[in-house]
C-alpha positions in Angstrom: 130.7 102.0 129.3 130.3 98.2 128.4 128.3 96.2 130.9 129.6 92.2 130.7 127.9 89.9 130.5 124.7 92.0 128.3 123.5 92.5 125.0 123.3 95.8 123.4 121.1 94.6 120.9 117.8 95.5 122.4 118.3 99.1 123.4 119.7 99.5 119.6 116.1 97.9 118.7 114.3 99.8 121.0 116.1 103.1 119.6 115.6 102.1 116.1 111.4 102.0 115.9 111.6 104.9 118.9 109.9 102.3 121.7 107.3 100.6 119.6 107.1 96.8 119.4 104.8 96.8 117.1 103.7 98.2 113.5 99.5 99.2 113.3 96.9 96.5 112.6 96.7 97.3 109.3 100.1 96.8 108.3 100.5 94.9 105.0 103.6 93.3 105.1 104.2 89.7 105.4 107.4 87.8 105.0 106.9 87.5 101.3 105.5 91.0 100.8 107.1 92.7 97.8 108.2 96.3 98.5 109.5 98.9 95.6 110.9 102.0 96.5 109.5 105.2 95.1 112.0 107.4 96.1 115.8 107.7 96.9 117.5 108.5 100.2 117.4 111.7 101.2 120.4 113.8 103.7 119.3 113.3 107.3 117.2 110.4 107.0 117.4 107.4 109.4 119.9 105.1 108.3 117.9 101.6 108.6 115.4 103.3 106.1 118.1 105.0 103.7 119.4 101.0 103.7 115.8 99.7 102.6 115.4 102.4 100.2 118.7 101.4 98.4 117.9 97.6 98.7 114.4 98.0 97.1 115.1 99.8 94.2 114.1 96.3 92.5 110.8 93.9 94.1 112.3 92.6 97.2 110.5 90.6 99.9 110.3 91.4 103.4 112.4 88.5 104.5 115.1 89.3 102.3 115.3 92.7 103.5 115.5 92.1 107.1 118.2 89.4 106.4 120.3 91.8 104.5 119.8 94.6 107.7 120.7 91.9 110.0 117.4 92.6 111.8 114.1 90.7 113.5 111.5 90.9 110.8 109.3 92.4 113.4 111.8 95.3 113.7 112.0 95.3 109.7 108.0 95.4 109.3 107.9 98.4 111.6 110.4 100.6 109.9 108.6 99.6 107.0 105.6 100.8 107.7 107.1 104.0 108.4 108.4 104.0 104.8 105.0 103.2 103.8 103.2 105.8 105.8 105.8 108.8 104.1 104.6 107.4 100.8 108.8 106.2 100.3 108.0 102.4 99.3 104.9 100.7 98.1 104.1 97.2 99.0 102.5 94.6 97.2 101.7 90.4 97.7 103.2 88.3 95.1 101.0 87.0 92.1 99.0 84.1 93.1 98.4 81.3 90.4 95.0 80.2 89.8 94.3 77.3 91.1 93.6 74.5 88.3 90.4 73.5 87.4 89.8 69.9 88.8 88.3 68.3 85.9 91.3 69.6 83.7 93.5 67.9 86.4 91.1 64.4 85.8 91.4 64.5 82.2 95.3 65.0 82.6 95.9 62.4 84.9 93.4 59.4 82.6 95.7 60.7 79.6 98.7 60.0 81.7 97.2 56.3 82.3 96.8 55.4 79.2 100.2 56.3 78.2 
């Protein structure tokens, strides 16, 4: 039965991560987060995580997956950490490029002065 006038949305939310509106303290995942895969689909398994198995068989960031699911990042983090915890996707932070020495920087910038 339809009730007017209300979103189903949240009890499809709620459903999805079975109550919990949160993932664990330690959960790795940012919004640029990199997760991979490490297995297929298998029969039976919930269909938000069959989606990010399928969508992760390349690096793919958090963001991008919860945008292609249509869902709140926080929904996509949890169900991601459930992924993780099976051992079904491994998640990893984006290189970070060293920082420049300063004096490098100096030297650059009195060479581009006396151009």
């Amino acid at each position: 039965m339809s009730r007017p006038g209300r979103d189903d949305a949240p009890d499809r939310l709620y459903t999805l991560t079975q109550g919990r509106s949160r993932s664990g303290p330690d959960n790795p995942f940012d919004l640029v987060t990199l997760v991979v895969a490490e297995c297929d689909p298998v029969p039976g398994m919930q269909s938000e995580h069959a989606a990010i198995l399928r969508l992760t068989g390349r690096p793919t960031a958090v963001v991008e997956i919860a945008a292609e699911l249509k869902l709140p990042v926080s929904i996509t983090r949890i169900l991601l950490s459930d992924l993780l915890a099976a051992g079904r996707v491994s998640a990893r932070h984006p290189r970070r490029t060293a920082v420049p020495d300063p004096d490098i920087l100096e030297q650059v910038l009195v060479g581009l002065r006396n151009l």
